[in-house]
PDB file of N, H, CA, C and O in Angstrom:
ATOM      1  N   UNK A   1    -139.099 -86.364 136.942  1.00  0.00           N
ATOM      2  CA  UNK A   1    -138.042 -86.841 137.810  1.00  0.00           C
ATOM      3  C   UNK A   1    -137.300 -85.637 138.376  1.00  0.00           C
ATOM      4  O   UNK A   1    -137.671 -84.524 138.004  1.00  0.00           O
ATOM      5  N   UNK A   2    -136.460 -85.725 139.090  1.00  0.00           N
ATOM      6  H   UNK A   2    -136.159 -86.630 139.392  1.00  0.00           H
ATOM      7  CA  UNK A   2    -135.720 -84.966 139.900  1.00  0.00           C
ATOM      8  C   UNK A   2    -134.410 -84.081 138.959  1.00  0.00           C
ATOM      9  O   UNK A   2    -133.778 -84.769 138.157  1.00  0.00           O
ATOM     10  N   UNK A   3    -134.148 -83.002 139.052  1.00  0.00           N
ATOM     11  H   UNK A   3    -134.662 -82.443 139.703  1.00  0.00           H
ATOM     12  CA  UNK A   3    -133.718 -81.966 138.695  1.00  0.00           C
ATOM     13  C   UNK A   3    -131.785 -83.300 138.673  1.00  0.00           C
ATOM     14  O   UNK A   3    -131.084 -83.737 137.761  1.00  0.00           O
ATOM     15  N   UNK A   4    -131.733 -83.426 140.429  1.00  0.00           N
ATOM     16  H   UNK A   4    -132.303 -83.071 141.170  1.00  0.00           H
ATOM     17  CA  UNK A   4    -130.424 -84.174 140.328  1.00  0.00           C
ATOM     18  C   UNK A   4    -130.457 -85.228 139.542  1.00  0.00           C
ATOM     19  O   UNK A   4    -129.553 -85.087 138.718  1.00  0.00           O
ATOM     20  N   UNK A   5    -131.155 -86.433 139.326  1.00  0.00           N
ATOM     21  H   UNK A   5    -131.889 -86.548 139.995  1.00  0.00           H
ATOM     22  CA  UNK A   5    -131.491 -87.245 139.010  1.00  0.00           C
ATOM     23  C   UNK A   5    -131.130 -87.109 137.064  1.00  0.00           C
ATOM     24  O   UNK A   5    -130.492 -87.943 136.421  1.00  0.00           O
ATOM     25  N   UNK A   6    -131.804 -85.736 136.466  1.00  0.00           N
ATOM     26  H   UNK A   6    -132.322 -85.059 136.988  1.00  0.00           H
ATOM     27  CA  UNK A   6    -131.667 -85.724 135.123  1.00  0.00           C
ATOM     28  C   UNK A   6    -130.313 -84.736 134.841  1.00  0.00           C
ATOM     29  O   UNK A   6    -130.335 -84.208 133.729  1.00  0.00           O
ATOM     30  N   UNK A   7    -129.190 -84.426 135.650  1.00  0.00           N
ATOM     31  H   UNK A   7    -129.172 -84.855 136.553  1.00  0.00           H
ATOM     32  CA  UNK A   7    -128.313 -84.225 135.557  1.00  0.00           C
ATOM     33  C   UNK A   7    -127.166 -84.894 136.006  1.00  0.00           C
ATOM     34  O   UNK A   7    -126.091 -84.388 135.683  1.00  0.00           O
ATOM     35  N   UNK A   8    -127.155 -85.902 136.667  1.00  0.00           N
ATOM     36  H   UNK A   8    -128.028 -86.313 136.929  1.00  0.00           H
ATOM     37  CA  UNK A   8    -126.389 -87.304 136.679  1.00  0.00           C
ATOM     38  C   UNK A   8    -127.077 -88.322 135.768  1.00  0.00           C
ATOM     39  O   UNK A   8    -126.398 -89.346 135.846  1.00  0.00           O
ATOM     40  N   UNK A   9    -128.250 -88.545 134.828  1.00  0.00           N
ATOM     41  H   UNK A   9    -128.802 -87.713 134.765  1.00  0.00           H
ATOM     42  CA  UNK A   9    -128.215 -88.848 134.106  1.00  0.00           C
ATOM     43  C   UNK A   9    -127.784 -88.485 132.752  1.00  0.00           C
ATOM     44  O   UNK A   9    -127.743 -89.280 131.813  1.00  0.00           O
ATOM     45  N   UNK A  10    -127.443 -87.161 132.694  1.00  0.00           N
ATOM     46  H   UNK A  10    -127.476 -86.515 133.457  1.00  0.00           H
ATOM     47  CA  UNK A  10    -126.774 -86.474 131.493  1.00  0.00           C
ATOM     48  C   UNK A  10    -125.178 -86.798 131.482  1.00  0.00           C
ATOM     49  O   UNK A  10    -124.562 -87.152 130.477  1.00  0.00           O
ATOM     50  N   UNK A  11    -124.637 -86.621 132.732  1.00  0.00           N
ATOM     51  H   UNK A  11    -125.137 -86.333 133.548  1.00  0.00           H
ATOM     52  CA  UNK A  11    -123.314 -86.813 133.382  1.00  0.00           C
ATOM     53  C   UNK A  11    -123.030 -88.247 132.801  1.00  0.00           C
ATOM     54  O   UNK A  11    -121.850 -88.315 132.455  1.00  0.00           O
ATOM     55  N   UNK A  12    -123.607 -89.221 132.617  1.00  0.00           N
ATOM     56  H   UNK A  12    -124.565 -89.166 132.898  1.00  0.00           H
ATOM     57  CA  UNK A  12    -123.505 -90.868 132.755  1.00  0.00           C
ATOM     58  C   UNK A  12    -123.356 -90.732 131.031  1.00  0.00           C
ATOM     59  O   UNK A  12    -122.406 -91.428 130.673  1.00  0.00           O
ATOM     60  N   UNK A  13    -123.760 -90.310 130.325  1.00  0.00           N
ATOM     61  H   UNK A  13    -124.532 -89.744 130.617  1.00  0.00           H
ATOM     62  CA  UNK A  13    -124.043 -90.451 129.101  1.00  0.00           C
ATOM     63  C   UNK A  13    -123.114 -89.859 128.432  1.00  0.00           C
ATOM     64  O   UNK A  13    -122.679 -90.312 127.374  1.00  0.00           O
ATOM     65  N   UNK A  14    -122.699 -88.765 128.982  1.00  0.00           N
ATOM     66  H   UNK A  14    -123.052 -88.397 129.842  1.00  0.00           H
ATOM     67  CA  UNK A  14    -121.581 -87.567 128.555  1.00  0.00           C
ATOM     68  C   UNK A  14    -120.103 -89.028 128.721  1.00  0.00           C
ATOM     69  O   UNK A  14    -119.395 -89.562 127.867  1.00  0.00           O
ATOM     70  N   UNK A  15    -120.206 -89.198 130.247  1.00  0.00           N
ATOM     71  H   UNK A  15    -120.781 -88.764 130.940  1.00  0.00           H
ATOM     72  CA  UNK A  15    -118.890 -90.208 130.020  1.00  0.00           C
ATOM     73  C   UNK A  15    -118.436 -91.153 129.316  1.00  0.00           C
ATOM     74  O   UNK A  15    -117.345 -91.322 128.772  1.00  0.00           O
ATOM     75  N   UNK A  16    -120.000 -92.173 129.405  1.00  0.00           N
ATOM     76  H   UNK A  16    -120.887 -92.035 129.847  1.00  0.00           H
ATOM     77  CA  UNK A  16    -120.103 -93.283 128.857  1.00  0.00           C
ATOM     78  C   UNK A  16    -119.807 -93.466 127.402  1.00  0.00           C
ATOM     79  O   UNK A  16    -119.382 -94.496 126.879  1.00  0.00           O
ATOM     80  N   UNK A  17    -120.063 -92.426 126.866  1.00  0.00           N
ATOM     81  H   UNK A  17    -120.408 -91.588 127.291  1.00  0.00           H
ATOM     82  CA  UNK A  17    -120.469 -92.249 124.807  1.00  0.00           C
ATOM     83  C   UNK A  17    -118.749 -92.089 124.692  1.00  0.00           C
ATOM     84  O   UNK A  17    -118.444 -91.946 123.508  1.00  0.00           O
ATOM     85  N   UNK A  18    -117.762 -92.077 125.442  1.00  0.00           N
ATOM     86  H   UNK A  18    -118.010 -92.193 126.404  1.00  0.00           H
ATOM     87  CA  UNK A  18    -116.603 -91.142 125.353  1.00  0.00           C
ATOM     88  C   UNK A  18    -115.329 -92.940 125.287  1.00  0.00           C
ATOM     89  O   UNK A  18    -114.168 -93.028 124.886  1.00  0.00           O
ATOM     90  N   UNK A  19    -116.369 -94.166 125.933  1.00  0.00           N
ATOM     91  H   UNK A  19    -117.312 -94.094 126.259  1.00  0.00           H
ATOM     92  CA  UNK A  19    -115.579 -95.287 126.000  1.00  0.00           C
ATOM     93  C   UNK A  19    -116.736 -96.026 125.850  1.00  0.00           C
ATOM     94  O   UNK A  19    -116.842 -96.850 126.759  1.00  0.00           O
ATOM     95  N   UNK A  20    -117.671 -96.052 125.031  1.00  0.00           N
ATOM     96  H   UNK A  20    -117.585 -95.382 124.293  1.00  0.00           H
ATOM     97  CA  UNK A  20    -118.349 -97.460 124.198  1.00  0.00           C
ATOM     98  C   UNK A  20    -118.196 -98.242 123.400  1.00  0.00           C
ATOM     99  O   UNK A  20    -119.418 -98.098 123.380  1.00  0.00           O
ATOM    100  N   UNK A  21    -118.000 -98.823 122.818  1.00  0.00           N
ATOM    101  H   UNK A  21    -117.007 -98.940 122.834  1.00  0.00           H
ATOM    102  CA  UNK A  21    -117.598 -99.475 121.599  1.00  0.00           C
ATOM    103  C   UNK A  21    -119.005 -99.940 120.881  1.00  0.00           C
ATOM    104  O   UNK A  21    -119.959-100.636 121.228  1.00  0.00           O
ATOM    105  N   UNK A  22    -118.732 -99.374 119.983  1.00  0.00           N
ATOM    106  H   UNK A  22    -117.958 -98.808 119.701  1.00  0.00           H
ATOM    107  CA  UNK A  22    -120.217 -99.268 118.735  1.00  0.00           C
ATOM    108  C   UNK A  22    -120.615-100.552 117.996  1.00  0.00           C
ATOM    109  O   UNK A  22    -119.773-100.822 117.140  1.00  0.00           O
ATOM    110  N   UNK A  23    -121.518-101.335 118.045  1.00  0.00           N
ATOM    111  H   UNK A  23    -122.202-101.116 118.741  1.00  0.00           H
ATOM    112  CA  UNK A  23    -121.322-102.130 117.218  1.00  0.00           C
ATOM    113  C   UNK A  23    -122.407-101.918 116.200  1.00  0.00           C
ATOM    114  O   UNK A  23    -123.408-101.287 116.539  1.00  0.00           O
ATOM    115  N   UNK A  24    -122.270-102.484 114.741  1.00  0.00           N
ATOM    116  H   UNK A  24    -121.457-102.996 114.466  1.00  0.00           H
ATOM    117  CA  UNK A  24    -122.640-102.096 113.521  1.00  0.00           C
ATOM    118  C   UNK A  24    -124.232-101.834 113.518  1.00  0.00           C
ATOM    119  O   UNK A  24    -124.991-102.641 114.054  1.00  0.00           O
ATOM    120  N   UNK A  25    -124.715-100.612 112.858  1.00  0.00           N
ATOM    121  H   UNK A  25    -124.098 -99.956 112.423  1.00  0.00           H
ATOM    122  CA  UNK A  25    -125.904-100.266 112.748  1.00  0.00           C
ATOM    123  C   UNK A  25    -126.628 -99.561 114.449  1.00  0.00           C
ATOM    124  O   UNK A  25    -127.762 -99.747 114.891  1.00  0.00           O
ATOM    125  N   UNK A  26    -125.623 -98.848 115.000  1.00  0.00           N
ATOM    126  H   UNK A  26    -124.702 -98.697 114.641  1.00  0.00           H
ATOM    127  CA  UNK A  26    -126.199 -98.169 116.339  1.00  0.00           C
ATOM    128  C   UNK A  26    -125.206 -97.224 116.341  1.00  0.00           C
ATOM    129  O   UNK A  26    -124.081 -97.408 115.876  1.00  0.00           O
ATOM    130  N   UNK A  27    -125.757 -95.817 117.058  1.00  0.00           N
ATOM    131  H   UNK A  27    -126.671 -95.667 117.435  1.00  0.00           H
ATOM    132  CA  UNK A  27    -124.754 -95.051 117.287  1.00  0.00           C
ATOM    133  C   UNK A  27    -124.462 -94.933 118.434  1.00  0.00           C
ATOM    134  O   UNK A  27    -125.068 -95.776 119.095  1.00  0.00           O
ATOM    135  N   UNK A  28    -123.445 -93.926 119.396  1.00  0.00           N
ATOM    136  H   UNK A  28    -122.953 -93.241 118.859  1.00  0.00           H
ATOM    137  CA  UNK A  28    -122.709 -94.006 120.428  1.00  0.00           C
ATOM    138  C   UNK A  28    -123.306 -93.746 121.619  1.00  0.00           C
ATOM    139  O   UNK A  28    -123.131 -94.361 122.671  1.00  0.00           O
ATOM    140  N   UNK A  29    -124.133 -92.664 121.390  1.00  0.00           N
ATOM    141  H   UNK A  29    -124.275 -92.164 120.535  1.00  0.00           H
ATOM    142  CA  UNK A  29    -124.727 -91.939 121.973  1.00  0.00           C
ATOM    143  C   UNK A  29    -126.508 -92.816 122.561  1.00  0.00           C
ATOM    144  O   UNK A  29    -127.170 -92.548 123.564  1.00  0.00           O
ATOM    145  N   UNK A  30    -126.800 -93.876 121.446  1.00  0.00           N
ATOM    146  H   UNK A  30    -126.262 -94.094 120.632  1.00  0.00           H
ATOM    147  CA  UNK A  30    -127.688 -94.372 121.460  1.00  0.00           C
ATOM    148  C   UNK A  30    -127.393 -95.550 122.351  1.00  0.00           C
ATOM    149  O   UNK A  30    -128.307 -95.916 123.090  1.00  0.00           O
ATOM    150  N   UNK A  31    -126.147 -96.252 122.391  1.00  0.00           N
ATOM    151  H   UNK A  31    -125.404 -95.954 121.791  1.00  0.00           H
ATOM    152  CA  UNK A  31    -125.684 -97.081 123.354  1.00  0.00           C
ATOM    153  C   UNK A  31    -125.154 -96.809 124.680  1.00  0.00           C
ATOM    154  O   UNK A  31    -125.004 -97.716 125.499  1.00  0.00           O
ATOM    155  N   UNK A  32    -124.821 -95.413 124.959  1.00  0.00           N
ATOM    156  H   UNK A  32    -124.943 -94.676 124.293  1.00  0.00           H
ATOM    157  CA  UNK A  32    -124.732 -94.817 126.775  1.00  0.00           C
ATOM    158  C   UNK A  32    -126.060 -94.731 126.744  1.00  0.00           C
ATOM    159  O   UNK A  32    -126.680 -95.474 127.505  1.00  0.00           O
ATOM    160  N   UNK A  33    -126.740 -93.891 125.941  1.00  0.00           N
ATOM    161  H   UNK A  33    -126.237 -93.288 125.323  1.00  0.00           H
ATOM    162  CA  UNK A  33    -128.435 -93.748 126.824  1.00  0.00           C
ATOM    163  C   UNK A  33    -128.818 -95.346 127.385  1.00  0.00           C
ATOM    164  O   UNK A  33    -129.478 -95.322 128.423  1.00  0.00           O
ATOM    165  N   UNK A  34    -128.522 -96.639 126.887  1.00  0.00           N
ATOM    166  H   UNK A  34    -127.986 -96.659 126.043  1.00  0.00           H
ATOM    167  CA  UNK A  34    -129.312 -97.665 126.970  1.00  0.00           C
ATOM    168  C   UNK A  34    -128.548 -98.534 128.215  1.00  0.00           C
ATOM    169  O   UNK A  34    -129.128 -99.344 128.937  1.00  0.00           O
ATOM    170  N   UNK A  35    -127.154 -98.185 128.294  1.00  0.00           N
ATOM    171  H   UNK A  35    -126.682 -97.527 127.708  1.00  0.00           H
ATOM    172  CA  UNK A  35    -126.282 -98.612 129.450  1.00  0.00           C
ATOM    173  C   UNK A  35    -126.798 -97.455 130.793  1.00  0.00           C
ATOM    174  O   UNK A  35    -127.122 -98.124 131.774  1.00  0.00           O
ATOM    175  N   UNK A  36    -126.912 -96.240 130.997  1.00  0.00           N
ATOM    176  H   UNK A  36    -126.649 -95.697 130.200  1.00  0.00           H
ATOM    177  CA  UNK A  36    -127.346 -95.603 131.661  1.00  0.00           C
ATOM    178  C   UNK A  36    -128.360 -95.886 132.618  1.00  0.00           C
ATOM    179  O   UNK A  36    -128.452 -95.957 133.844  1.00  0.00           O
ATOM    180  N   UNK A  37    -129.331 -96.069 131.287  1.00  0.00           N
ATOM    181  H   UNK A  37    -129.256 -96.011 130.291  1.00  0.00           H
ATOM    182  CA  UNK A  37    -130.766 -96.639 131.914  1.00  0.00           C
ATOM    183  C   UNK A  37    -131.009 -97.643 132.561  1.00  0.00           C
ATOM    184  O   UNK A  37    -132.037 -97.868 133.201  1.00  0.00           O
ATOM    185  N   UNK A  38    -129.450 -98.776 132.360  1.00  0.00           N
ATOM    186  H   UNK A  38    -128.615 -98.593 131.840  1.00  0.00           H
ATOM    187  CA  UNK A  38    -130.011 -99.798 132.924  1.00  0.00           C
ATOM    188  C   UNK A  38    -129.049 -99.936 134.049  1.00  0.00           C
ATOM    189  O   UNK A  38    -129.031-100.913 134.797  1.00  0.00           O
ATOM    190  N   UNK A  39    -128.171 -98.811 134.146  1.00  0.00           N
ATOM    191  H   UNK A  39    -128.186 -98.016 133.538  1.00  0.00           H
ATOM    192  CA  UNK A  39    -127.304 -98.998 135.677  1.00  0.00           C
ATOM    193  C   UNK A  39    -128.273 -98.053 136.198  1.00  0.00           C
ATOM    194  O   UNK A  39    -128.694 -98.705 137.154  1.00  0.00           O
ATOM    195  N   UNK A  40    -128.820 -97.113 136.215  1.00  0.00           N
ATOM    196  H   UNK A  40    -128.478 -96.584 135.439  1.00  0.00           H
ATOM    197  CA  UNK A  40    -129.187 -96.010 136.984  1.00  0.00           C
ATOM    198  C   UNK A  40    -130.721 -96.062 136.827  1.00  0.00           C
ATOM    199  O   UNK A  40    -131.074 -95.494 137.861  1.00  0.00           O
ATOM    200  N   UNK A  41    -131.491 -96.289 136.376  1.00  0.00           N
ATOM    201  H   UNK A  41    -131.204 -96.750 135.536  1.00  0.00           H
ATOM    202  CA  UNK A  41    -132.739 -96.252 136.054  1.00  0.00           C
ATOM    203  C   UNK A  41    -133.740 -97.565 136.352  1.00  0.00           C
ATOM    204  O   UNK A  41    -134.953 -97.491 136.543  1.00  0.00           O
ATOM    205  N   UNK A  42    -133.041 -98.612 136.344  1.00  0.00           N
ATOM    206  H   UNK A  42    -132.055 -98.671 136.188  1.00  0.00           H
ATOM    207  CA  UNK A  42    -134.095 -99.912 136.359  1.00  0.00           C
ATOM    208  C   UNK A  42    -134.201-100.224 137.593  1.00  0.00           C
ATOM    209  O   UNK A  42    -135.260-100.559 138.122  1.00  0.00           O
ATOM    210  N   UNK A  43    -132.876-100.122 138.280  1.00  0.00           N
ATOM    211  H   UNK A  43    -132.015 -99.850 137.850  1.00  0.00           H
ATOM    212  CA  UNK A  43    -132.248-100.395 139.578  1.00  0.00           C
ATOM    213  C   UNK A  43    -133.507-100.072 140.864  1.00  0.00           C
ATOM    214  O   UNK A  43    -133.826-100.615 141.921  1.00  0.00           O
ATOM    215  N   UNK A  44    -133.912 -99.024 140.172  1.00  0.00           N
ATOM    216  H   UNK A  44    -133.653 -98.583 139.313  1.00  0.00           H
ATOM    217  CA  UNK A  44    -135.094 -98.395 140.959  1.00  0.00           C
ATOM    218  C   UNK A  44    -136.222 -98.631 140.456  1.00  0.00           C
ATOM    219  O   UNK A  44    -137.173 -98.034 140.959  1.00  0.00           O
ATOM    220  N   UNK A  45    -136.440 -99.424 139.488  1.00  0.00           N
ATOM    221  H   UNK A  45    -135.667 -99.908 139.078  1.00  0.00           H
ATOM    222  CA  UNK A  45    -137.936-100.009 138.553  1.00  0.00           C
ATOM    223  C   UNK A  45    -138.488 -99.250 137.966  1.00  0.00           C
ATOM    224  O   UNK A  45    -139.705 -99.328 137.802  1.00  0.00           O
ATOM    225  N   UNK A  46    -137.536 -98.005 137.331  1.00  0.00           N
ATOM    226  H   UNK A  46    -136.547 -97.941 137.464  1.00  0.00           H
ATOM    227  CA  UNK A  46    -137.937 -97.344 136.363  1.00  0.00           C
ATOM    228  C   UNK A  46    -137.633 -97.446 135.444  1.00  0.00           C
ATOM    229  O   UNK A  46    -136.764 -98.316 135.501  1.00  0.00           O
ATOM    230  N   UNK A  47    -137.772 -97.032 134.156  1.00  0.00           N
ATOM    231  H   UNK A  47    -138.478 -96.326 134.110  1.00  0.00           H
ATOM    232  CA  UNK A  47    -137.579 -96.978 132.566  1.00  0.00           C
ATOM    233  C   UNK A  47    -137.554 -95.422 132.408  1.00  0.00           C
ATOM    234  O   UNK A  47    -137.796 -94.592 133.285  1.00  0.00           O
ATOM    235  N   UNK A  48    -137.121 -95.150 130.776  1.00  0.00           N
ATOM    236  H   UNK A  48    -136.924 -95.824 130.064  1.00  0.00           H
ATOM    237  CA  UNK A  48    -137.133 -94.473 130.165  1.00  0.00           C
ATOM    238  C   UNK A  48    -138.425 -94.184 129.637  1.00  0.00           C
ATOM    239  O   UNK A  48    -139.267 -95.072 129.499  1.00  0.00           O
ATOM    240  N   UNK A  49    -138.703 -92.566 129.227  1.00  0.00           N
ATOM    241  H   UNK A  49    -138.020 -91.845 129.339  1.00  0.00           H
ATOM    242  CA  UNK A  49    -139.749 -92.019 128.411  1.00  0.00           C
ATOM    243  C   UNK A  49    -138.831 -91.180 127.958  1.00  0.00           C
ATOM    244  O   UNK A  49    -138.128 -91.755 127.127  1.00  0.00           O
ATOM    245  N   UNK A  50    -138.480 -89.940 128.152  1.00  0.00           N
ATOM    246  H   UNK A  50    -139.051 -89.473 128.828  1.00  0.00           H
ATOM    247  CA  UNK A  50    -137.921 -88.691 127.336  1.00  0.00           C
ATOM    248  C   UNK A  50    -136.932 -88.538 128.043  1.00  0.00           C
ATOM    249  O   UNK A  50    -136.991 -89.122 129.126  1.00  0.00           O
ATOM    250  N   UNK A  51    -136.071 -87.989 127.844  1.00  0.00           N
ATOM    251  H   UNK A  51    -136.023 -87.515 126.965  1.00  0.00           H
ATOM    252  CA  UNK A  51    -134.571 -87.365 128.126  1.00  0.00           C
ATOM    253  C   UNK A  51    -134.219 -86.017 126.898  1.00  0.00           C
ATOM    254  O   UNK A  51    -134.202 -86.137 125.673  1.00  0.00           O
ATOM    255  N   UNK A  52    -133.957 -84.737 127.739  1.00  0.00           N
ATOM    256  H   UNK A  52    -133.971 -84.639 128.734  1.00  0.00           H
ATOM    257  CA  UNK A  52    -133.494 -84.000 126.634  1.00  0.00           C
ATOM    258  C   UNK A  52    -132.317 -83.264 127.860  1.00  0.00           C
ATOM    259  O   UNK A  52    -132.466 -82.842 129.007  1.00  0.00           O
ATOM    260  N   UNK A  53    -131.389 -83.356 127.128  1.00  0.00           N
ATOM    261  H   UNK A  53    -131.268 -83.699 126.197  1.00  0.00           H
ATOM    262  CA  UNK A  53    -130.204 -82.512 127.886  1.00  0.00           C
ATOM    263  C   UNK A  53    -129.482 -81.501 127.399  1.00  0.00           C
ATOM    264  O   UNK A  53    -128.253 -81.432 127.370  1.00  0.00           O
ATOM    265  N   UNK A  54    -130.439 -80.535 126.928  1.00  0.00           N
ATOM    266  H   UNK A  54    -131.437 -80.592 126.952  1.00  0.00           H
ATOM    267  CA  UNK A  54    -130.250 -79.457 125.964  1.00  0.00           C
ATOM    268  C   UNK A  54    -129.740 -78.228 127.316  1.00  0.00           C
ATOM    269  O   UNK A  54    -130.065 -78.175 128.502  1.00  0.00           O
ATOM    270  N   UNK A  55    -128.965 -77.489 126.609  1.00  0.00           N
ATOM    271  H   UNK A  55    -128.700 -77.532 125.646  1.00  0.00           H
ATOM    272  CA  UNK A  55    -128.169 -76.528 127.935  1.00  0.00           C
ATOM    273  C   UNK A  55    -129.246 -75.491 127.981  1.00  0.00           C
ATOM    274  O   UNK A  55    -129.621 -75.518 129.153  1.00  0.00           O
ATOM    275  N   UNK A  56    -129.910 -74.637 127.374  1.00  0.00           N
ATOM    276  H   UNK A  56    -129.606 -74.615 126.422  1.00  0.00           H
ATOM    277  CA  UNK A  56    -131.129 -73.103 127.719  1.00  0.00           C
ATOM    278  C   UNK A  56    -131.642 -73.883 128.755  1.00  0.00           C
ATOM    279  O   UNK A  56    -130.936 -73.660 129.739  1.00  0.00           O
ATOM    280  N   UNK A  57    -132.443 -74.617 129.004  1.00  0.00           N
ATOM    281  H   UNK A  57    -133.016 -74.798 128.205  1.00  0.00           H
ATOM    282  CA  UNK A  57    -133.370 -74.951 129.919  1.00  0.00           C
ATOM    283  C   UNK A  57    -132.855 -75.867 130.720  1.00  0.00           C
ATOM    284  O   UNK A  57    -133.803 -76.279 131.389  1.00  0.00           O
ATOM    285  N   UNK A  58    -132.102 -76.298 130.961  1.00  0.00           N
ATOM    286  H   UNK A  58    -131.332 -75.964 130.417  1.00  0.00           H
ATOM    287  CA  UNK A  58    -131.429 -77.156 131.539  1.00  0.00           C
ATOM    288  C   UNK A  58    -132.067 -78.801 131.355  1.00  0.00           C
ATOM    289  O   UNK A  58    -133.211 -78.899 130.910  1.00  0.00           O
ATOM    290  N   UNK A  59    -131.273 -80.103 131.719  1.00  0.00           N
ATOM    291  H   UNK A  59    -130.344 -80.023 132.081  1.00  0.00           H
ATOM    292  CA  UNK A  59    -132.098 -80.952 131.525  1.00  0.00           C
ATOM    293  C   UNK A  59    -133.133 -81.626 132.188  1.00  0.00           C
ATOM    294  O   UNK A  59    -133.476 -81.322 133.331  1.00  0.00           O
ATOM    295  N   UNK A  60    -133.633 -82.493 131.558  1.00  0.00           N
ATOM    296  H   UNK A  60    -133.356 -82.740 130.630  1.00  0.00           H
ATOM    297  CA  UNK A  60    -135.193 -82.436 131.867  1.00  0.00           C
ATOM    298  C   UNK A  60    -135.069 -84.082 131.527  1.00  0.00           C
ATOM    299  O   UNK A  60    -134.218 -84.232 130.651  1.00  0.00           O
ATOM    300  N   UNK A  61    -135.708 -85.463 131.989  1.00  0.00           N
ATOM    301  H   UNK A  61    -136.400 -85.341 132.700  1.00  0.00           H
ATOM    302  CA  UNK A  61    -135.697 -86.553 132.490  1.00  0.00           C
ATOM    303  C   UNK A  61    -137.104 -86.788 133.012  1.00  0.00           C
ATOM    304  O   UNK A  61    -137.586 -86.156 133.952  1.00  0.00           O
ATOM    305  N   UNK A  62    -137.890 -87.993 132.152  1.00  0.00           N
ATOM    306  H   UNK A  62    -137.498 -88.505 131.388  1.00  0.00           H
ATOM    307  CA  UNK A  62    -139.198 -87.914 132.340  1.00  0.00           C
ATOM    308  C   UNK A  62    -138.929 -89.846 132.509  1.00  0.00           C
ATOM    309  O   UNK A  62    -138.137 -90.508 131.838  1.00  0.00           O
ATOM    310  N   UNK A  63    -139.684 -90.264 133.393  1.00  0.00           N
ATOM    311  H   UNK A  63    -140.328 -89.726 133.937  1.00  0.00           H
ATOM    312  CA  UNK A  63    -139.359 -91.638 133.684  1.00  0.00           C
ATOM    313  C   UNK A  63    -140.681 -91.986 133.742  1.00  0.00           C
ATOM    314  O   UNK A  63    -141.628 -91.200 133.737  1.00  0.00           O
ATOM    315  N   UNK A  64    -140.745 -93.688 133.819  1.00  0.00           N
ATOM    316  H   UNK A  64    -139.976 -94.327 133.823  1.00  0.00           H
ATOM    317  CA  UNK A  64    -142.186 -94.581 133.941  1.00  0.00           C
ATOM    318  C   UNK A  64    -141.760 -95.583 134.610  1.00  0.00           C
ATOM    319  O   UNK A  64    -140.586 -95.935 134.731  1.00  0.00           O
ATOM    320  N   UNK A  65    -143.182 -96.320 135.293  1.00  0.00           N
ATOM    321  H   UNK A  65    -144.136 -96.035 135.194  1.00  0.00           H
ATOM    322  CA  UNK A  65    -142.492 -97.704 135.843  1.00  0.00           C
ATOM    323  C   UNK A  65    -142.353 -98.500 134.467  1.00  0.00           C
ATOM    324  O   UNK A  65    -142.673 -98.254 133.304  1.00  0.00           O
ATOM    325  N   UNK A  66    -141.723 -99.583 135.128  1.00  0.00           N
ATOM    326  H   UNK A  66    -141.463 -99.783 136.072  1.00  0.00           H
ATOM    327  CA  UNK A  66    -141.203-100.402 134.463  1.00  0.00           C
ATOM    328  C   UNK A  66    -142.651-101.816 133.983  1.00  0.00           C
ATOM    329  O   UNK A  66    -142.526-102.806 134.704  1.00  0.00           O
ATOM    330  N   UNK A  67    -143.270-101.877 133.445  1.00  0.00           N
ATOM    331  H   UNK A  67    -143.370-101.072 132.859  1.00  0.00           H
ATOM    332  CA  UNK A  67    -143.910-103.371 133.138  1.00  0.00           C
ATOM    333  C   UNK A  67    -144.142-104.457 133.106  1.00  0.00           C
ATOM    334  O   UNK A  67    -145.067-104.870 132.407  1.00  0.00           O
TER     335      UNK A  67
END
């Protein structure tokens, strides 16, 4: 995917994890990735495969169609 694309998806996740509300047996971070994906990602009939938003290499956003 696109360089912009996996850094407004990092952006979405960074905000989102900051006002989620957790519910029992999930963590925070695991619930923006899954809200993310489905404002920004499906919209366009894609899904998730990998996401790493590690700062050395900058991030990186690997997508699939959807099924």
């Amino acid at each position: 995917m696109k360089e912009n694309q996996a850094k407004k998806f990092c952006r979405c996740i960074k905000s989102v994890k900051k006002t989620v509300k957790v519910r029992r047996g999930s963590t925070t971070e695991g619930a923006a990735i899954a809200i993310c994906t489905k404002s920004m990602l499906q919209r366009k009939g894609r899904t998730l495969k990998r996401i790493k938003c590690a700062k050395p290499n900058g991030p990186k956003l690997n997508t699939q169609k959807l099924k």
